[in-house]
C-alpha positions in Angstrom: 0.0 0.0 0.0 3.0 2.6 0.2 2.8 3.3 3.8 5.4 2.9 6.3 5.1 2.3 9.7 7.6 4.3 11.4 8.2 4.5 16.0 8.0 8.1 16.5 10.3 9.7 19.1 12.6 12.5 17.9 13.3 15.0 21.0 10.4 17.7 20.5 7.8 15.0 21.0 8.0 13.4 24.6 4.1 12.2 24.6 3.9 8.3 24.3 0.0 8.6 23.3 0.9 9.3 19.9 1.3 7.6 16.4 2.8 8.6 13.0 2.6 7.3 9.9 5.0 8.0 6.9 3.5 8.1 3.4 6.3 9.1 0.7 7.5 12.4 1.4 4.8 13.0 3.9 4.3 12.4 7.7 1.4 12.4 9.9 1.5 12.6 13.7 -1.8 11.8 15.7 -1.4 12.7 19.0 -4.4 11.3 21.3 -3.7 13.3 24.6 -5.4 16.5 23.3 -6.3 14.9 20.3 -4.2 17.3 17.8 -3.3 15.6 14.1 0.0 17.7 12.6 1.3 16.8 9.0 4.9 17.1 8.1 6.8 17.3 4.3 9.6 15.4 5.1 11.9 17.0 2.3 10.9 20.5 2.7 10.6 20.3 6.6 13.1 17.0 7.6 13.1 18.6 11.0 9.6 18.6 11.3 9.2 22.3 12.5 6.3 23.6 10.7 2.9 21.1 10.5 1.3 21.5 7.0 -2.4 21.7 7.8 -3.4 23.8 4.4 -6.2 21.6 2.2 -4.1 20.8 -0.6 -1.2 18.9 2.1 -4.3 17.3 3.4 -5.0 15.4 0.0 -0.9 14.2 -0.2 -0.5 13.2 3.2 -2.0 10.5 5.1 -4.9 10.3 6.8 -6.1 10.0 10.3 -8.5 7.2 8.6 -4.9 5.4 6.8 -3.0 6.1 10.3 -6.4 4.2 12.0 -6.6 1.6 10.0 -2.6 0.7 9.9 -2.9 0.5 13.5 -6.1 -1.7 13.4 -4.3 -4.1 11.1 -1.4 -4.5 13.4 -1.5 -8.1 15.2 -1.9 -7.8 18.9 -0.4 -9.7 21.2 -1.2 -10.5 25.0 1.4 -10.0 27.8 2.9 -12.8 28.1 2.3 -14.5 25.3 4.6 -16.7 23.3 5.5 -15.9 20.0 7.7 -17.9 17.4 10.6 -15.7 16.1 13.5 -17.0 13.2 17.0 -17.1 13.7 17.7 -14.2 11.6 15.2 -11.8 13.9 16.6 -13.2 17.2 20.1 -12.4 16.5 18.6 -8.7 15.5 17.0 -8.4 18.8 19.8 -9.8 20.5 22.6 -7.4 18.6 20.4 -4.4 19.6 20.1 -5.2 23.1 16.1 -6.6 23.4 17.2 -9.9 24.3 19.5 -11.0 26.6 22.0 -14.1 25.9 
């Protein structure tokens, strides 16, 4: 579908009740605390100072409705709960620190 999931944490965002979505050159942030929705062009802003919220950037980024539905999609998982992971991804996990020896 073109849309890539991306964790969201550079410095000026500190909230962990929010979720961003990147869509080619474009980026939106929902943030669910006060709910507030900002959209970023990630080659004419790459440090995301100014949010886009003219009409036309609202037809190129993504939506709240994409963003939604992305995170619907995603397979959820109870505390706890065993999952089966290959070779490959355990050695990732392990090299960055997730997983212990």
């Amino acid at each position: 579908k073109g849309l890539s999931p991306v964790r969201h944490q550079p410095k000026k965002y500190s909230d962990p009740l929010e979720m961003c979505l990147v869509k080619g050159d474009w980026k939106i942030v929902w943030k669910f605390g006060p709910q507030k929705v900002e959209r970023f062009h990630r080659v004419i802003d790459p440090g995301e100072n100014r949010s886009i919220s003219e009409k036309g950037a609202q037809n190129r980024a993504p939506s709240v409705d994409e963003l939604k539905r992305w995170y619907e999609d995603l397979p959820k998982y109870e505390a706890g709960q065993e999952i089966e992971i290959d070779e490959e991804d355990l050695q990732r996990l392990k090299s960055l620190g997730y997983i212990g020896d």
